[in-house]
Each structure stands twice: as structure tokens, then as C-alpha cells.
C-alpha positions in Angstrom: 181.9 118.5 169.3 178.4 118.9 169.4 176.6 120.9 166.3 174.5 122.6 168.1 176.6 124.3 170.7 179.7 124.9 168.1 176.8 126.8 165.9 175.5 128.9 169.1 178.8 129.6 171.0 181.1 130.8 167.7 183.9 129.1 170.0 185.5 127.6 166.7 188.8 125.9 166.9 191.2 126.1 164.1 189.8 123.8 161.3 192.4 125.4 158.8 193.4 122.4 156.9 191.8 120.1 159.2 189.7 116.9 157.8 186.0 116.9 159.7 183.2 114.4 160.1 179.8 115.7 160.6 177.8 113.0 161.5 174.1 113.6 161.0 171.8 114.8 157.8 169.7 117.7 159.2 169.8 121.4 158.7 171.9 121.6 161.9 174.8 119.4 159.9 174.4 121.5 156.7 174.9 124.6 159.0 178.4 122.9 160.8 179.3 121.7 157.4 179.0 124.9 155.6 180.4 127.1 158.3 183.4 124.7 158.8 184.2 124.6 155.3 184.1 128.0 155.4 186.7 127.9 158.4 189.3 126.7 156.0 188.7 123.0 156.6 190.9 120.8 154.3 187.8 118.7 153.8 184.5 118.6 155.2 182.4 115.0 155.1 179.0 114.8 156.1 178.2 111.1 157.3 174.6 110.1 157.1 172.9 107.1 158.0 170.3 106.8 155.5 169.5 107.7 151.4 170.2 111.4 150.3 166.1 111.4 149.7 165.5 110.7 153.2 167.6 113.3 154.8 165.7 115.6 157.1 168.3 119.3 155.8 166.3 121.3 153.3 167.3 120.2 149.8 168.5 124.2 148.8 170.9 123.8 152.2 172.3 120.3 150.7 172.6 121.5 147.0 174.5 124.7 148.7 177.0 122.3 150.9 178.2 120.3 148.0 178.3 123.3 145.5 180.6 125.0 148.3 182.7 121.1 148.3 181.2 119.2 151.3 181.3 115.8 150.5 178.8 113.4 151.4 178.8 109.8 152.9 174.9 108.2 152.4 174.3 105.4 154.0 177.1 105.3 156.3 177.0 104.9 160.4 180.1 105.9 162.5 180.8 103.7 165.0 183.3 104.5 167.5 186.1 107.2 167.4 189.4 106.5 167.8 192.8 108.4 169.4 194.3 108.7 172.9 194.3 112.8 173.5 192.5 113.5 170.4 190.3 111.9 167.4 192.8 110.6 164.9 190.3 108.2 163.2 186.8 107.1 163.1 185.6 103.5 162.8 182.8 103.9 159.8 180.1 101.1 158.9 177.9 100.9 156.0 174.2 100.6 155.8 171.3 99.5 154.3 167.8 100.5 154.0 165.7 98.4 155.6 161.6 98.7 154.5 159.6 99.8 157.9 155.3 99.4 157.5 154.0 103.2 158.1 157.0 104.6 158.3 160.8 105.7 157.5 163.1 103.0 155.9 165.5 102.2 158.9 169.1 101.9 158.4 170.6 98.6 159.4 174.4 98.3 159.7 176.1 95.4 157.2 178.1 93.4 159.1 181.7 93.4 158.1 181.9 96.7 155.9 183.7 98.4 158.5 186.3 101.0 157.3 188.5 103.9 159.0 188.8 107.3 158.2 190.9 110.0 159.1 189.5 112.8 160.7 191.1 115.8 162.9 187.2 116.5 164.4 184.2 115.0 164.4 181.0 116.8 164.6 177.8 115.4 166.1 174.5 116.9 164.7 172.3 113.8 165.1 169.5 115.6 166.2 167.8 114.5 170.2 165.0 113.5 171.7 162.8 114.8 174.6 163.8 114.1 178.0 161.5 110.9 179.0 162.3 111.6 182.6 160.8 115.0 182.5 158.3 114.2 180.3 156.9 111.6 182.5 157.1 114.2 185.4 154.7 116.4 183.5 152.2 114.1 182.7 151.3 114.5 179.5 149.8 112.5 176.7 152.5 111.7 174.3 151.5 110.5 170.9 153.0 107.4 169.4 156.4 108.9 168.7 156.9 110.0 172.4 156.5 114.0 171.5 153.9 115.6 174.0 150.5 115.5 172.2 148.4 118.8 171.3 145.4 119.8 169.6 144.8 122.4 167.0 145.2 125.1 169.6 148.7 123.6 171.0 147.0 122.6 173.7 148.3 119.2 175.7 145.8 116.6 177.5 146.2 119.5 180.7 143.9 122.4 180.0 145.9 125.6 179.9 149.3 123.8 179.3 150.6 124.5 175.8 153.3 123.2 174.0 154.7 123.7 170.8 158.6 123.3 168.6 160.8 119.9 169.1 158.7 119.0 172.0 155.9 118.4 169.9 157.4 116.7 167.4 157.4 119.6 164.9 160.1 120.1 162.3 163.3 120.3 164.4 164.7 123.7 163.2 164.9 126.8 165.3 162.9 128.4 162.4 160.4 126.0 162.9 160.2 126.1 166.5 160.2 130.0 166.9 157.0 129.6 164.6 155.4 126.8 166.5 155.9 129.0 170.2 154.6 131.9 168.1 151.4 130.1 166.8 150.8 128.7 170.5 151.1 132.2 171.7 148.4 133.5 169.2 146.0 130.3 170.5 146.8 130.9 174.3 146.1 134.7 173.7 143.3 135.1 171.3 145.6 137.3 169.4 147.1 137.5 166.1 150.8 138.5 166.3 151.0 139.2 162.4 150.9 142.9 163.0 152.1 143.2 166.4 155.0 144.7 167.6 155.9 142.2 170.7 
């Protein structure tokens, strides 16, 4: 299932005691987690490719997960599921934590530490990227990451085309984003929204 979706739809299957992977380490996983757990799950593991320290969730949503008994996997990769009209299992690999000049430390998978778990669902909150194909179609300047570049104002390399949220590279929560289209809004308009009714 994807994180996302489940979160926005409410179209929950029965996780009463059902095991669950959530593969990702964002605030989207800490939401599936917590809400799945909450479900009745028999056990809720979040799977996360890198260091606890490194994970993009807020730390108060990660304290809360494993206060409420989500269990975490750090530096773990899945890497295939596995069952014929259903996931039964997961193939799992370790990781390590590889130095990267400038930037994050990169997880690279160690050969031969594969393991299988059991697991009645599997989550993906992995996070995404922008779509290069429309991106390209707009042309904009991207920056070095390949989110479409802005100034100060949220302005791209187009005059009068704004952008602002995930698309810019901003923190990838809907909190964030809503603030982001907000700000760009304010700078597009000359206005400041703080105590406008809109």
C-alpha cells in the first residue's frame, strides 16, 4: 500500500492482529505507523534505510511511535516482497553508511545479510520525487538536486511563474508545503495573509 494514499483515503483494511512493514523514515511513516498500530496491528515495524539521526520524521513523532510500541529497523533496505495472492514475507538487507562529500551519508546494501520477515502488509512511505518529464516540459531551472529553482520571492527562472512545497525542494510535509504555497501567495500578491480571512 502506499502511505500516502492509505493516510488520505481512511480506506483501512483490517490490520487487527496483523504484522506490518512500513518502509520509509519520514513523518508520512510515523503517521502510517501510528495510525496502524492504533488499528490493532499485532506489530508495527518501521524499516529505514539509514541511522535513526538521519531520519527525515520529526524527532517528537518518532519518540511518540515507539512510546505507543512501533518498532524500528535502522539501517535496513527491503528488497523484494514475497507471496502469490498476497505479501507473506519480505526479503530484508542490511546497510551501511557510507561517507558522501557535502552531503547525506548514503546507505549501501551488505552483500549477503539478507533475511526474511513475516509481514501480513507492507507499507511504502518512501517519500517521491518530481516528475522529470513534466519538469522538463516546463522549463525551468532546477537546482542541483533536480527541484525547480526560486528566489526569495518563489519566483522560478520564468518571470511570473512561482513555485513553492515538494516541488521546490522544501521540507516534504503537507504542513510544510501549505506554508510554502502560502508564503508564494503573500510574494505573488504583495499581501500579507497573517490577518486575512481567505
Amino acid at each position: 500500500m502506499d502511505g500516502n494514499e492509505l493516510l488520505e483515503y481512511a480506506d483501512y483494511p483490517d490490520f487487527t492482529g496483523k504484522t506490518v512493514l512500513i518502509i520509509g523514515g519520514g513523518n508520512t511513516a510515523m503517521d502510517a505507523a501510528r495510525t496502524i498500530n492504533k488499528k490493532g496491528a499485532k506489530k508495527v515495524t518501521v524499516v529505514y534505510r539509514r541511522a535513526r539521526a538521519q531520519m527525515p520524521a520529526e524527532a517528537e513523532e518518532v519518540e511518540a511511535a515507539i512510546n505507543e510500541g512501533v518498532e524500528f529497523l535502522f539501517q535496513n533496505n527491503i528488497v523484494k516482497v514475497l507471496g502469490k495472492e498476497k505479501v507473506e514475507k519480505v526479503e530484508c538487507i542490511k546497510t551501511e553508511l557510507v561517507k558522501v562529500e557535502g552531503g547525506r551519508d548514503k546507505p549501501v546494501d551488505i552483500k549477503g545479510s539478507n533475511y526474511i520477515m513475516e509481514a501480513d502488509f507492507v507499507v511504502m512511505a518512501t517519500g517521491s520525487k518530481p516528475n522529470t518529464k513534466v519538469l522538463d516540459s516546463l522549463g525551468l531551472e532546477l537546482n542541483d538536486w533536480g527541484y525547480i529553482k526560486v528566489d526569495e520571492n518563489y519566483e522560478t527562472s520564468k518571470k511570473n511563474v512561482f513555485a513553492a512545497g515538494d516541488i521546490m525542494g522544501d521540507k516534504s510535509t503537507v504542513a510544510w508545503a501549505a506554508r510554502s504555497g502560502r508564503n508564494a501567495a503573500e510574494k505573488m500578491c504583495g499581501i500579507n495573509f497573517t490577518h486575512q480571512r481567505i
